[in-house]
N, C-alpha and C positions, 0 to 999 in steps of 0.2 A: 528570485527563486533559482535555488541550484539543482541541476537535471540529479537523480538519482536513479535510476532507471536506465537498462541500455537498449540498444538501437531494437534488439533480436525482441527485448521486454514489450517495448514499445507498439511496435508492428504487430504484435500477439495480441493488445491489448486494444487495439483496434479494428482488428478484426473480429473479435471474439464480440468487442461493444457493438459494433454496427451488426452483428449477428444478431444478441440479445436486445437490443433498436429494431431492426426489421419483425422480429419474431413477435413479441407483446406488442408492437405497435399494430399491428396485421389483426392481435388477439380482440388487444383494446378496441377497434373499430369496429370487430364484431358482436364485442361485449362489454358497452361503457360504463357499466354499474361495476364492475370488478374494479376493487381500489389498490389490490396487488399488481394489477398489471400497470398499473403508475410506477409504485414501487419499481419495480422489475425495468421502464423503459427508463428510469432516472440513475439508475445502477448502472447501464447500456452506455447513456449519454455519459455519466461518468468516467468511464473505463474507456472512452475514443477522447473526453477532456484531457485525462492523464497522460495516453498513446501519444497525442498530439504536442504534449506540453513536456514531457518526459519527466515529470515530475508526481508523484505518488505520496499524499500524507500519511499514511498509513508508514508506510516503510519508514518514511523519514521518522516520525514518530516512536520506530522499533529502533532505530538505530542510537535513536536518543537517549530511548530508557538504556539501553545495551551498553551504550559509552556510558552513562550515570552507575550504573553498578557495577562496569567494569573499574571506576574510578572508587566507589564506597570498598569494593574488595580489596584493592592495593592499598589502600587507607589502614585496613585492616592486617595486613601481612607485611612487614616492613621488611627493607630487604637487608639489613642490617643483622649478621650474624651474634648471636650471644656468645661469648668467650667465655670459658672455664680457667679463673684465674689459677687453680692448683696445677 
């Protein structure tokens, strides 16, 4: 797996996950029939997975399609001028 994500992304995204981790899991213990508060601390856990691992599928995913249509467009526009033989 190659890191995509940097150091500054990283540390954001670990703090912000162990925030939404502490927050819902605090809720959920108060409230274990809510099945959004799973949601919500599996979201958490994911975002200090990424922080930790510096690696994001989502992004990587964007960058994918991005390069893919960046390649369908040049496909389409050659760089090869038309010349006016008169």
């Amino acid at each position: 797996m190659k890191k995509n994500i940097g150091t500054a992304n990283a540390f954001i995204r670990i703090i912000c996950g162990l925030t939404v981790l502490a927050v819902f899991t605090a809720r959920y213990a108060r409230r274990p029939y809510r099945g959004s508060y799973l949601l919500l601390i599996m979201m958490g856990a994911m975002k200090v997975a990424e922080g930790i691992v510096r690696f994001c599928p989502l992004t990587e995913l964007f960058n994918r399609c991005n390069l893919f249509n960046q390649e369908d467009s040049s496909m389409l526009t050659n760089d090869k001028t038309d010349v006016n033989p008169s």
